[in-house]
C-alpha positions as CSV (number, residue, x, y, z in Angstrom):
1,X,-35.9,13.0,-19.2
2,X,-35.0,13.9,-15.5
3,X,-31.4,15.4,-17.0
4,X,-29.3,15.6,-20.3
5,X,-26.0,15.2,-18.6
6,X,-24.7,13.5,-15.8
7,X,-22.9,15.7,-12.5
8,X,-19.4,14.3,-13.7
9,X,-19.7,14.7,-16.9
10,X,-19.2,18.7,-18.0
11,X,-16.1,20.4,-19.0
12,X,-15.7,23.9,-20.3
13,X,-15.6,22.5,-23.7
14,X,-19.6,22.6,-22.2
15,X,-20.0,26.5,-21.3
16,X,-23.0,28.4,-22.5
17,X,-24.7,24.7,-22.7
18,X,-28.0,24.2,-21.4
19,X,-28.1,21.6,-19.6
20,X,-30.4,19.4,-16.8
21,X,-29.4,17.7,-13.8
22,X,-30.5,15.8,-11.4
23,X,-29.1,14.2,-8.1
24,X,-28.3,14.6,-3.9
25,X,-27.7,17.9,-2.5
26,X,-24.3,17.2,-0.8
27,X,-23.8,20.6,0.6
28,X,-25.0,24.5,0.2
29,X,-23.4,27.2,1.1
30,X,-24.2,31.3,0.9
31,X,-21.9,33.8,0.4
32,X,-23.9,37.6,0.4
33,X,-26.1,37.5,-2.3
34,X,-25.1,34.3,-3.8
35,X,-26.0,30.5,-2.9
36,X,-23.4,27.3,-3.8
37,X,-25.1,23.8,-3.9
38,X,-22.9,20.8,-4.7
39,X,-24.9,18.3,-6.2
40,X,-24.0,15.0,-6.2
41,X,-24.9,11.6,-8.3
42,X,-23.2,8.7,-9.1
43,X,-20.6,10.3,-11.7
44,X,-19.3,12.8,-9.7
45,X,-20.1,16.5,-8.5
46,X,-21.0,19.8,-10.2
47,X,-21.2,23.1,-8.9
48,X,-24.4,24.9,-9.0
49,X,-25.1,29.0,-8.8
50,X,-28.4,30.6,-7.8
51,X,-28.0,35.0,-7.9
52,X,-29.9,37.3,-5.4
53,X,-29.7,39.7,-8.3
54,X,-30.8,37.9,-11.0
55,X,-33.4,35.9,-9.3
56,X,-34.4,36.2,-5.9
57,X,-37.4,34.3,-5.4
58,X,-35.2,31.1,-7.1
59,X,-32.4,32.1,-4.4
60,X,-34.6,32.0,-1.7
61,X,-36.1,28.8,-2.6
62,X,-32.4,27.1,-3.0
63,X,-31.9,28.6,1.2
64,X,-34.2,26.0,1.9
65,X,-32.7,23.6,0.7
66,X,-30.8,20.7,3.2
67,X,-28.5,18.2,2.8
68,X,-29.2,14.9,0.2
69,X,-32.7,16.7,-0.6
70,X,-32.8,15.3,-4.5
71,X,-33.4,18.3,-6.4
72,X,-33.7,18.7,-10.5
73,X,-32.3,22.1,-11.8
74,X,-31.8,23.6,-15.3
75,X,-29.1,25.9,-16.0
76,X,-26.2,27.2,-18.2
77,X,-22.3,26.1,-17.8
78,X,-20.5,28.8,-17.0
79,X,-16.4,29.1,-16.4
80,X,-15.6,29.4,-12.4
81,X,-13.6,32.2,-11.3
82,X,-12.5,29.9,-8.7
83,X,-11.8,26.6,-9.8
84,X,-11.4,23.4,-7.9
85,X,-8.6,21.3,-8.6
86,X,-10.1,18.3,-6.8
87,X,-12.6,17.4,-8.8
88,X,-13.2,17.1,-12.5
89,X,-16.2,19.3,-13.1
90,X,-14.0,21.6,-11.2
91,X,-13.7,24.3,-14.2
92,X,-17.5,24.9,-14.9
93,X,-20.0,25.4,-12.8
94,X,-24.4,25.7,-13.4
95,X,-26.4,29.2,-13.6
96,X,-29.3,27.9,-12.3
97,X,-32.2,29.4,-14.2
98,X,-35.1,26.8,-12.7
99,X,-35.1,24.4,-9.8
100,X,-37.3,21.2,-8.9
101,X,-37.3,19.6,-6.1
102,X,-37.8,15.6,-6.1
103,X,-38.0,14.7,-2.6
104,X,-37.0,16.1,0.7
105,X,-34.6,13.9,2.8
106,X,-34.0,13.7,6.5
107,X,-31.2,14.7,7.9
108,X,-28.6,11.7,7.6
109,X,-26.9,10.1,10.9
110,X,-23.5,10.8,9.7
111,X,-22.2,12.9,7.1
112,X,-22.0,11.3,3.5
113,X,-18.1,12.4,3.3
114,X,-15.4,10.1,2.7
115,X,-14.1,10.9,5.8
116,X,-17.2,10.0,7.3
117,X,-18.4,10.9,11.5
118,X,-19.9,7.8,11.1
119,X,-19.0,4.3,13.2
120,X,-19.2,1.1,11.8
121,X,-22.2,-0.1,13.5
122,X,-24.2,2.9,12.1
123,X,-23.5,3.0,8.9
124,X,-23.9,-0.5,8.3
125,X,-27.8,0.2,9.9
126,X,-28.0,2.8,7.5
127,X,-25.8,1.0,4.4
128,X,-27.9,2.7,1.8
129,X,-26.9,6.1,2.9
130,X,-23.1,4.6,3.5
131,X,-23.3,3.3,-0.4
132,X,-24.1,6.8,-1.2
133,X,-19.9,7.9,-0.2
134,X,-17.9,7.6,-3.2
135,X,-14.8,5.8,-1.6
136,X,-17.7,2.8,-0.8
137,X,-18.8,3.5,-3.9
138,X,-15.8,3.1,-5.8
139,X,-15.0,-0.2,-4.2
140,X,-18.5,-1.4,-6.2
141,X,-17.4,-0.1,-9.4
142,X,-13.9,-2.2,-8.9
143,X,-15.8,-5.1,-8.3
144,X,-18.1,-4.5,-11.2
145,X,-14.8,-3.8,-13.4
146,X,-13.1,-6.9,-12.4
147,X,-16.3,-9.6,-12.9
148,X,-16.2,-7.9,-16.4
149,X,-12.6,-8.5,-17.0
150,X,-12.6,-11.8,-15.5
151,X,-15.7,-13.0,-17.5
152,X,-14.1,-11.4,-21.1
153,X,-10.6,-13.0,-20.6
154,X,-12.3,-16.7,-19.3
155,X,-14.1,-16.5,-22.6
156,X,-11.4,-15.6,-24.7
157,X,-10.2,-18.9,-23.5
158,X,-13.1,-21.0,-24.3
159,X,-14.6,-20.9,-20.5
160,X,-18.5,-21.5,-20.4
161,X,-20.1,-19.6,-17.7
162,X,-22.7,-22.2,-16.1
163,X,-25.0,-21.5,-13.0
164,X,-25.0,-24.6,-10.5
165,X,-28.1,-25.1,-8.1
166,X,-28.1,-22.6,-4.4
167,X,-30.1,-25.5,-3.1
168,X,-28.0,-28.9,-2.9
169,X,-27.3,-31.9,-0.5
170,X,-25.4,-31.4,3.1
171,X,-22.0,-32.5,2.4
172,X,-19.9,-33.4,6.3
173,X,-16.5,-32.2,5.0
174,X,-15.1,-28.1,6.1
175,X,-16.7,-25.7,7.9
176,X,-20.7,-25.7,9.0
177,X,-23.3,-26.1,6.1
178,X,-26.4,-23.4,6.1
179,X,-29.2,-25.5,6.0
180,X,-32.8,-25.0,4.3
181,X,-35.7,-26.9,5.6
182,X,-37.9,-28.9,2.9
183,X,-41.9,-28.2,2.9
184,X,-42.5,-30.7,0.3
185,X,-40.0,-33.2,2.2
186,X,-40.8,-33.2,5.6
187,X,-38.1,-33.4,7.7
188,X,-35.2,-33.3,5.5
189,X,-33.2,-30.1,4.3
190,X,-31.3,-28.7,1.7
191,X,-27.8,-27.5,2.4
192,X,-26.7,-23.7,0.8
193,X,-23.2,-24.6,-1.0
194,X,-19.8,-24.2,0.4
195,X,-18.3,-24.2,-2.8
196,X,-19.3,-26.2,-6.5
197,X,-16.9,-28.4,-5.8
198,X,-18.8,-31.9,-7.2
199,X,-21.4,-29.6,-9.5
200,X,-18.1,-28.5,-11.3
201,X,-16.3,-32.1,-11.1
202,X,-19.6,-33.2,-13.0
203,X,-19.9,-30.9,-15.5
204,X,-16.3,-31.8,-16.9
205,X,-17.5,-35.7,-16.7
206,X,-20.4,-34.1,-18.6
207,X,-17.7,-33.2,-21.1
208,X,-18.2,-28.9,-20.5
209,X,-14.3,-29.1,-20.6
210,X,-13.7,-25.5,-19.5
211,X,-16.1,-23.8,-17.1
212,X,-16.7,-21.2,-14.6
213,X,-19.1,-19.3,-12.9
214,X,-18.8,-16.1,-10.7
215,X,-20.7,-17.8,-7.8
216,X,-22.6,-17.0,-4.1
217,X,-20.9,-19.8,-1.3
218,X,-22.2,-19.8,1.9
219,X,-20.2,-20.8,5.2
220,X,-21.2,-20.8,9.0
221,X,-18.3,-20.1,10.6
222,X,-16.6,-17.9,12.7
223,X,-15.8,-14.3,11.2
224,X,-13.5,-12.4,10.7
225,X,-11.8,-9.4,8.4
226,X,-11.8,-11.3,5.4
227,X,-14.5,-14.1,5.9
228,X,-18.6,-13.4,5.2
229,X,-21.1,-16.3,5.6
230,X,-21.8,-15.5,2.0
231,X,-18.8,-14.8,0.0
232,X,-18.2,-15.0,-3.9
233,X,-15.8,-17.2,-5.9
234,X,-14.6,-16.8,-9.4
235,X,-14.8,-20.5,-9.7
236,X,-13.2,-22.8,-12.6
237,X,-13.0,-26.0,-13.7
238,X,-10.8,-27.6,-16.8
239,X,-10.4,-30.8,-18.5
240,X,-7.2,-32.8,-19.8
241,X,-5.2,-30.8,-17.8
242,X,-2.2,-30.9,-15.4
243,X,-1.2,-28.3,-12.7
244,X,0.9,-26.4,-14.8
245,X,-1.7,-26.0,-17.3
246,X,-3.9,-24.8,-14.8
247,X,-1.3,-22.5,-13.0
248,X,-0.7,-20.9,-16.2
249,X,-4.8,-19.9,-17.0
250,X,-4.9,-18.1,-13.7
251,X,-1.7,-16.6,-13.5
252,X,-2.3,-15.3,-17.0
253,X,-5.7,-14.3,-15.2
254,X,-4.2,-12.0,-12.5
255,X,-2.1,-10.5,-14.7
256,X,-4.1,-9.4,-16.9
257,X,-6.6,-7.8,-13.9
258,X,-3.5,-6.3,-12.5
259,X,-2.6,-4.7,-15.9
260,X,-6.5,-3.9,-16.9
261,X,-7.0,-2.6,-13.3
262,X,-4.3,-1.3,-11.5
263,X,-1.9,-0.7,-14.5
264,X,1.0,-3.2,-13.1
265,X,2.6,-5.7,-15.4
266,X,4.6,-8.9,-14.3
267,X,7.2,-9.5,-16.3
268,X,8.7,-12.4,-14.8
269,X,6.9,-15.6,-13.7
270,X,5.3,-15.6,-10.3
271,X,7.3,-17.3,-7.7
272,X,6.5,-20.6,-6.4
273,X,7.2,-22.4,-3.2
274,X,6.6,-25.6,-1.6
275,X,4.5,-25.6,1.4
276,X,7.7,-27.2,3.3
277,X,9.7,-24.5,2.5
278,X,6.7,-21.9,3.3
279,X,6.2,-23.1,6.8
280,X,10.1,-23.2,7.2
281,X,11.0,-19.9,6.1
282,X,7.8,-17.9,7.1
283,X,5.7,-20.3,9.7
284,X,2.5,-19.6,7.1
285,X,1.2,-21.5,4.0
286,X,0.4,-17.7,2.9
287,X,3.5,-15.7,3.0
288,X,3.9,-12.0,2.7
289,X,6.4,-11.7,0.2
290,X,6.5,-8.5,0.3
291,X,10.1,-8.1,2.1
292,X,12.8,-10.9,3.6
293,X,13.1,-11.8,7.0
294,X,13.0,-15.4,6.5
295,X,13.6,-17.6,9.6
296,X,16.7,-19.4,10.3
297,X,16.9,-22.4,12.1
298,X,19.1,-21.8,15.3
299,X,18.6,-24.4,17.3
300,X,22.0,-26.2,16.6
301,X,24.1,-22.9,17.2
302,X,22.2,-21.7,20.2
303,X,22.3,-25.2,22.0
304,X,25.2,-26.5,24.8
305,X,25.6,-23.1,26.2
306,X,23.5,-23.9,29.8
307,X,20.3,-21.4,28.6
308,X,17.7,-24.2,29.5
309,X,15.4,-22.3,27.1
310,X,17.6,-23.0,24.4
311,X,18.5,-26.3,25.4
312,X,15.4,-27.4,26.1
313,X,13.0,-26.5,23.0
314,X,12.2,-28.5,20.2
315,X,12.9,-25.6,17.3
316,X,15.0,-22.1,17.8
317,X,14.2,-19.4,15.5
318,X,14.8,-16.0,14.6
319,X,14.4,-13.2,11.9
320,X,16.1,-10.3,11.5
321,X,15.1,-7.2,11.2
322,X,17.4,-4.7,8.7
323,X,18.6,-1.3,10.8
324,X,16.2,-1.5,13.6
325,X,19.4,-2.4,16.0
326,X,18.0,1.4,17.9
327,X,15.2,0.1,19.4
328,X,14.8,1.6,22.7
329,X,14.4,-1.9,25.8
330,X,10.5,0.2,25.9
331,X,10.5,-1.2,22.3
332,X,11.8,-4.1,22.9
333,X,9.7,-4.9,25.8
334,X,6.6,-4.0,23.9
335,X,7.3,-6.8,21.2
336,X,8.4,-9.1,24.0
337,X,4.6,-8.5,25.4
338,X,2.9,-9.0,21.7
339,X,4.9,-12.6,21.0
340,X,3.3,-13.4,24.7
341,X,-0.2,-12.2,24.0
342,X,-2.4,-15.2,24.3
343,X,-3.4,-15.2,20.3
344,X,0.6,-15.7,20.2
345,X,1.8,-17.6,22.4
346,X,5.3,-17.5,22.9
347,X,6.8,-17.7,26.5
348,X,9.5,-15.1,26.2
349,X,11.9,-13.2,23.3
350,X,15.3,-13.1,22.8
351,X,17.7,-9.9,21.3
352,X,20.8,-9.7,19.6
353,X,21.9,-6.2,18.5
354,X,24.1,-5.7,15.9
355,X,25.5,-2.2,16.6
356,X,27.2,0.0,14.0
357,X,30.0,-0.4,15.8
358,X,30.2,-3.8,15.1
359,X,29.8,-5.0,18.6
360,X,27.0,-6.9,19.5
361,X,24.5,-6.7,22.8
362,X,22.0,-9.3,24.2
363,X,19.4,-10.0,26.5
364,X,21.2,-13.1,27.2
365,X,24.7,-12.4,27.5
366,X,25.6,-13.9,30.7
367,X,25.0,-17.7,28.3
368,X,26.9,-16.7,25.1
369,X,30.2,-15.0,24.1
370,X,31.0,-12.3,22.2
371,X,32.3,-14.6,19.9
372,X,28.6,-17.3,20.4
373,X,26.7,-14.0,19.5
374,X,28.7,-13.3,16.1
375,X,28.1,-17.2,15.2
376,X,24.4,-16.7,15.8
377,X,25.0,-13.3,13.9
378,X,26.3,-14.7,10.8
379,X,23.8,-17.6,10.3
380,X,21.1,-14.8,10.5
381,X,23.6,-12.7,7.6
382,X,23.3,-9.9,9.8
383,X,24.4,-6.3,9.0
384,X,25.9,-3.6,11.6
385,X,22.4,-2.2,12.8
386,X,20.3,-4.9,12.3
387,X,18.2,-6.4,15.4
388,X,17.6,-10.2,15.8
389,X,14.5,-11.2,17.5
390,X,14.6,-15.2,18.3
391,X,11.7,-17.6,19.7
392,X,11.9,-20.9,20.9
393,X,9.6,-23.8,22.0
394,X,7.4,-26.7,20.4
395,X,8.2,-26.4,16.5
396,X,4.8,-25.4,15.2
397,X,3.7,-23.5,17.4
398,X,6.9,-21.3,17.6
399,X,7.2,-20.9,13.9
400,X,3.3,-19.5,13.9
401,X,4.5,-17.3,16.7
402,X,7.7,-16.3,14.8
403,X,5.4,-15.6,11.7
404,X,3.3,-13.3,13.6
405,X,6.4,-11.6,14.5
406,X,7.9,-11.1,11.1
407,X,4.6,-9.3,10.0
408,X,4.5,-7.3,13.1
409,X,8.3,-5.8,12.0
410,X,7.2,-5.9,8.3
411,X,4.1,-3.4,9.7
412,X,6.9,-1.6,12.0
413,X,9.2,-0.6,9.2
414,X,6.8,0.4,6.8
415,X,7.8,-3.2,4.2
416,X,3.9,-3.7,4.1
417,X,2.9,-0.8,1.6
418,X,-0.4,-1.6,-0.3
419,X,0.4,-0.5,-3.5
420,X,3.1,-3.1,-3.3
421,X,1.8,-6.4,-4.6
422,X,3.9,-9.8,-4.3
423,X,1.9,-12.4,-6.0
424,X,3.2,-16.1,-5.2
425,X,1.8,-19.9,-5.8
426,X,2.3,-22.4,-2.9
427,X,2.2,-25.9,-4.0
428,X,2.6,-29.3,-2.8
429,X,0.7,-29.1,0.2
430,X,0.0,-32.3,2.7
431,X,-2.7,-34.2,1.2
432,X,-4.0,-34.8,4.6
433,X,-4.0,-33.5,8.7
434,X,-4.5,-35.7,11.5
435,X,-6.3,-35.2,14.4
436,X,-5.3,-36.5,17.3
437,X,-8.7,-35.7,19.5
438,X,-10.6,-37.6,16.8
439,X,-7.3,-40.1,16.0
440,X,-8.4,-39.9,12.2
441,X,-6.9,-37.4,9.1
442,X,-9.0,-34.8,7.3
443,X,-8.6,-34.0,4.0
444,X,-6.7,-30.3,4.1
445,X,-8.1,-29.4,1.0
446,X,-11.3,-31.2,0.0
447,X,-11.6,-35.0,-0.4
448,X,-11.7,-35.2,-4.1
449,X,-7.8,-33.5,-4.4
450,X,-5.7,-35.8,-6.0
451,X,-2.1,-37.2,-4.4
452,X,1.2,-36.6,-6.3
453,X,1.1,-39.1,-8.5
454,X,4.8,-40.0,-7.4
455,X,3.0,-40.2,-3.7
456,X,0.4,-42.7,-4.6
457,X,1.9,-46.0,-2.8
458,X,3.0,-44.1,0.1
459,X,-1.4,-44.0,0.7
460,X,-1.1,-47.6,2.0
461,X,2.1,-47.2,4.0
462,X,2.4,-43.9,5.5
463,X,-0.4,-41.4,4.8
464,X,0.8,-38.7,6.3
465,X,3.6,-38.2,4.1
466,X,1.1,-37.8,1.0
467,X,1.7,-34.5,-1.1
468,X,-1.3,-32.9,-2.5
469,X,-1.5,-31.9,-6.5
470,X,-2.7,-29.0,-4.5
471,X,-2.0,-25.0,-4.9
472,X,-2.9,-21.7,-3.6
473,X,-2.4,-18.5,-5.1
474,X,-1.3,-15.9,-2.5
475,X,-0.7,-12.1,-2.6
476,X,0.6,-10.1,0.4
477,X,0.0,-12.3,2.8
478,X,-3.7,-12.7,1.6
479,X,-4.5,-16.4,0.8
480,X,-6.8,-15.2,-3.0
481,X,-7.5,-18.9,-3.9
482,X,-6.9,-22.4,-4.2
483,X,-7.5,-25.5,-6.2
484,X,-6.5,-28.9,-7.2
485,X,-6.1,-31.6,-9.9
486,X,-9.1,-33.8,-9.0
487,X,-9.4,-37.6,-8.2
488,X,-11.1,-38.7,-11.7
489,X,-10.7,-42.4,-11.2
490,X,-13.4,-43.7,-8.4
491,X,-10.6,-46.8,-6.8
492,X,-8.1,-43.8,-6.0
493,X,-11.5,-41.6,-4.7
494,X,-13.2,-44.8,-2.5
495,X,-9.4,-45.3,-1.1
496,X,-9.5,-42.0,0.0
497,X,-12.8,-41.9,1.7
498,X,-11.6,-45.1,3.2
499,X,-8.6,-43.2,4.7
500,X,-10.4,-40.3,5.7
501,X,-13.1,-42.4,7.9
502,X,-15.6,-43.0,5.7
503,X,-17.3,-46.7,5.6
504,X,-18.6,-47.9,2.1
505,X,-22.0,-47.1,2.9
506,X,-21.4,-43.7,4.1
507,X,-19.3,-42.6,1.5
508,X,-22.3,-43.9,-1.7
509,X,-24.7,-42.1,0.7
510,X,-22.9,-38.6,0.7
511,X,-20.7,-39.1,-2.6
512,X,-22.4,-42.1,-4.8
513,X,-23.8,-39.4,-7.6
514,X,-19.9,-38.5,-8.1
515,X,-18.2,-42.2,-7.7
516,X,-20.9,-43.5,-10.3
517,X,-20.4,-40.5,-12.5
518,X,-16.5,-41.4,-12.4
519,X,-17.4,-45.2,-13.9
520,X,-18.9,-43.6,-17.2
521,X,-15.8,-41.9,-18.2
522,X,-14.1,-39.2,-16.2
523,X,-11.4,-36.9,-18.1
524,X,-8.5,-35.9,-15.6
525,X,-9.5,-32.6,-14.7
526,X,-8.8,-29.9,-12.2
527,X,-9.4,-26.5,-10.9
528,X,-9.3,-23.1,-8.9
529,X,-11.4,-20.6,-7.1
530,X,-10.4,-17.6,-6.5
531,X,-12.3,-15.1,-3.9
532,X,-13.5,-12.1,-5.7
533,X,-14.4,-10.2,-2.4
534,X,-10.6,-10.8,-1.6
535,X,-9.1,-9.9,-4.9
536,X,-11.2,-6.4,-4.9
537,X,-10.5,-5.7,-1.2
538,X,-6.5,-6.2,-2.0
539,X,-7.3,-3.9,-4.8
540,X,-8.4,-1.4,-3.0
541,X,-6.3,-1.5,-0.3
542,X,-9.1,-2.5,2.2
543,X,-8.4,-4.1,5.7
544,X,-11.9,-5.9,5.3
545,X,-13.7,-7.8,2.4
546,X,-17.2,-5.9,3.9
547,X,-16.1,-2.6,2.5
548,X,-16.0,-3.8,-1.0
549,X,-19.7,-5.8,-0.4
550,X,-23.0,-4.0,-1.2
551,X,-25.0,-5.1,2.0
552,X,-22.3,-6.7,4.0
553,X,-23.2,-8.9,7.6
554,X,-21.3,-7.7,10.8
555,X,-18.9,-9.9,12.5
556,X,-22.0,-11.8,14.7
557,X,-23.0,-12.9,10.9
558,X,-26.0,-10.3,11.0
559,X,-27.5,-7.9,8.7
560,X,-28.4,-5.1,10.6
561,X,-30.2,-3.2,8.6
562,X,-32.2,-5.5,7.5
563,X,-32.7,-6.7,10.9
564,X,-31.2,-10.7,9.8
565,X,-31.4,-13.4,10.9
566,X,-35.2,-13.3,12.7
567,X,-37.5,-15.7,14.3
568,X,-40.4,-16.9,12.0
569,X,-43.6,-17.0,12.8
570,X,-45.8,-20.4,14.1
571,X,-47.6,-20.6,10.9
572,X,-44.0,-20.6,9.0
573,X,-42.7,-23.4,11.7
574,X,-45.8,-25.4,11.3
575,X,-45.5,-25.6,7.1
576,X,-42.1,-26.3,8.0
577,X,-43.2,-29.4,10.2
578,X,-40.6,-27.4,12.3
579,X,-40.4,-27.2,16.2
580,X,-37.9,-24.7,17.6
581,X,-36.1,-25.9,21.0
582,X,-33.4,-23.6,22.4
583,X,-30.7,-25.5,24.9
584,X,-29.4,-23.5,27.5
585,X,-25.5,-23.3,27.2
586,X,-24.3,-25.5,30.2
């Protein structure tokens, strides 16, 4: 064997062992007659010894050595004289007595630290050197850690794990398919999936009953921090269920990671809220619940005073922001200029401080009263010292302006720690969105989510009122997941391809497999998925789901280290029956 003991592993219950190790030279170091190497490996880092004195010619060959050569050495654990609290072979260290070296390494483009010199764009060229760091590192154990816990819980509960096919049919609703051109099928294509979504609806008519599946999706679209074309879902299906019953599973699901994991128990239920209320109080259908600052609706206290930005918006908001009535006008003129960034969009902002004093100051005060300013004051419940920030406009877009607001002052005042975790379900969301370019609704979930059952009838007089038996689990402002009860009875499912635009003919062509699987005996059934890369990236505490992903794609959608996407070659093309035509942007 290359070693009998790995580099984290020894303790001074070990001295006067001998023992072999094996591993990455992570630094050296030579002090007079003596020679440190650190030598690194998955489990950790031990200190090794080579003695002028005792054995030159060994010395001299460890002088030699450079950074992440992998080396094999054999040695006796000895007790340091100066230990190192920072690690946990930190009390012993190796006398080496014979050294091998396994292969000599270049020297790396950054430095394999945790505080690493290197930029993204590097490391992701060289991601197998970046893998090497053990803060990267550890984000792949938590991931490893939490597919086991999720897969021993799930079939604790009776869950089947079942693999669905990579290569399916195109389906037109969401975001952009990744296709796969056919060589046996000239001409036609396979589609990469988005999701399971009708694999998992057809293994319950298929009478599976409770399944899941830790699953590769695939999505062309647009990136960002936590969005990869290829993401994984901790996807799950169950039959004869309601939404409670399924809110239950996965809420018994998190907590149990966040115990197993991160040593946090929920005692109480987790909180749920409407989507109404969600996009009332915090202009988001994910919330940080983290801290308050819930808007409140100003526009009938504010209006009738001759401010024609007042008087002439659809919605006034504000929030208010506990003891931050000090802001400097610098301050306040920098938040004034973030609400009007273009990504924001909001014309102008409005102050009222509440001083400790108990007077209060505004940027408006030639339109409203002491006595206006203390109304607006006490429908915001605001305390001596307390700032409140107000936007107005067009309803929706204000409120999503307002939201990014309230998580800017969360960020501000330090209400956004990471080890703080607010977990919340928002439910009852709109069944459907309408488009007014295209003048037709889109499902806002998936087209097989079922209605309210109490909202049924409203689908022939006023669609748009439609609630969703629809839910997403959210934590920190971090939308983890979402699912649905599921349309098992194919009238309600061809009603709602009628409403969404489909004709008969296009809706058998996409969706016939499903609708004649519903006429041989669907059980009511419904779901979730929750993102994995998302639930180890809040983990962590990571900005980005790429830092917990072993070979990530940058935010163009390319590997670059593998060099990904790439043209193919004629020959490929031509098995293909492919011809490749690039348009010219106009």
């Amino acid at each position: 064997m290359y070693r009998t003991n790995t580099c984290g592993e020894l303790r001074l219950a070990d001295v006067g062992k001998k023992v072999t190790l094996a591993g990455w030279i992570q630094r050296s170091r030579k002090m007079g007659g003596m020679t440190f190497v650190d030598l690194r490996d998955r489990f950790g880092i031990t200190q090794l010894v080579f003695n002028q004195e005792t054995n030159a010619e060994l010395c001299e060959q460890a002088n030699h050595l450079g950074r992440e050569f992998v080396i094999q050495i054999t040695g006796r654990v000895a007790e340091r004289s100066n230990k190192n609290t920072h690690i946990e072979t930190g009390e012993i260290e190796i006398l080496v007595d014979e050294l091998k070296v396994l292969n000599e390494a270049k020297t790396p483009p950054f430095t394999i630290e945790d505080n690493t010199d290197g930029g993204d764009d590097i490391r992701m060229k060289y991601r197998y050197l970046d893998l090497r760091r053990a803060n990267v590192r550890a984000n792949l154990e938590l991931r490893h850690k939490m597919a086991f816990e999720v897969r021993s819980y799930l079939d604790k509960l009776g869950f089947l794990e079942v693999e669905t096919p990579v290569l399916i049919g195109s389906t037109p609703e969401g975001a952009r398919d990744f296709v796969v051109p056919s060589r046996m099928n000239p001409g036609q294509f396979y589609a990469l999936p988005q999701s399971p979504q009708t694999l998992k609806q057809l293994l319950m008519v298929s009478g599976f009953d409770r399944y899941f599946q830790i699953v590769k999706c695939f999505r062309d679209e647009d990136l960002r921090a936590d969005r990869q074309p290829e993401f994984t879902q901790i996807d799950c299906e169950m039959s004869f269920v309601e939404q409670e019953d399924v809110l239950n599973t996965f809420e018994g699901l998190t907590k149990h990671l966040f115990k197993t994991l991160k040593s946090i128990e929920f005692d109480k239920p987790f909180i749920k809220m409407t989507w109404e209320d969600a996009m009332k109080y915090y202009g988001s259908d994910k919330p940080d619940m983290r801290f308050d600052m819930k808007f409140v609706e100003l526009k009938e206290v504010v209006s009738g005073r001759d401010f024609i930005v007042f008087d002439s918006a659809e919605y006034v908001g504000g929030i208010c922001a506990p003891q931050s009535a000090v802001y400097t006008r610098k301050q306040l003129d920098e938040l004034t200029d973030f609400v009007k960034r273009p990504q924001i969009g909001a014309k102008g902002l409005v102050y009222i401080r509440c001083n400790e004093d108990g007077t209060l100051k505004s940027s408006v005060d030639k339109f409203y009263s002491e006595d206006d300013l203390k109304r607006i004051a006490d429908e915001c419940k605001a305390n001596p010292g307390d700032l409140i920030l107000i936007l107005a406009g067009e309803k929706r877009k204000t409120q999503k302006a307002l939201c990014e607001l309230r998580l800017e002052m969360g960020e501000r005042l330090g209400l956004r720690d990471k080890n703080v975790f607010a977990p919340l379900w928002v439910v009852d969301f709109p069944l459907f969105e309408w488009d007014d370019e295209t003048e037709r609704f889109y499902a806002m979930h998936h087209p097989f989510t079922s209605p309210k059952p109490e909202d049924i009838e409203l689908l022939d007089t006023n669609p748009g009122a439609v609630r969703a038996n629809a839910y997403d689990m959210v934590i920190n402002g971090v939308e983890l997941g979402g699912g649905s009860i599921r349309i098992h009875d194919s009238e309600l499912q061809s009603k709602m391809f009628k409403l969404l635009g489909f004709t008969q003919e296009q809706a058998q062509a996409q969706f016939g497999f499903l609708m004649n699987a519903f006429k041989y005996g669907a059980p009511p059934h419904g779901g979730l998925a929750y993102g994995l890369d998302r639930f180890v990236a809040i983990f962590a505490g990571l900005d980005s789901i790429r830092d917990c992903i072993a070979f990530p794609k940058n935010t163009s959608g390319r590997d670059v280290m593998l060099d990904a996407p790439t043209k193919i070659s004629d020959e490929q093309l031509e098995e293909l029956h492919l011809k490749v035509e690039i348009k010219n942007p106009e």
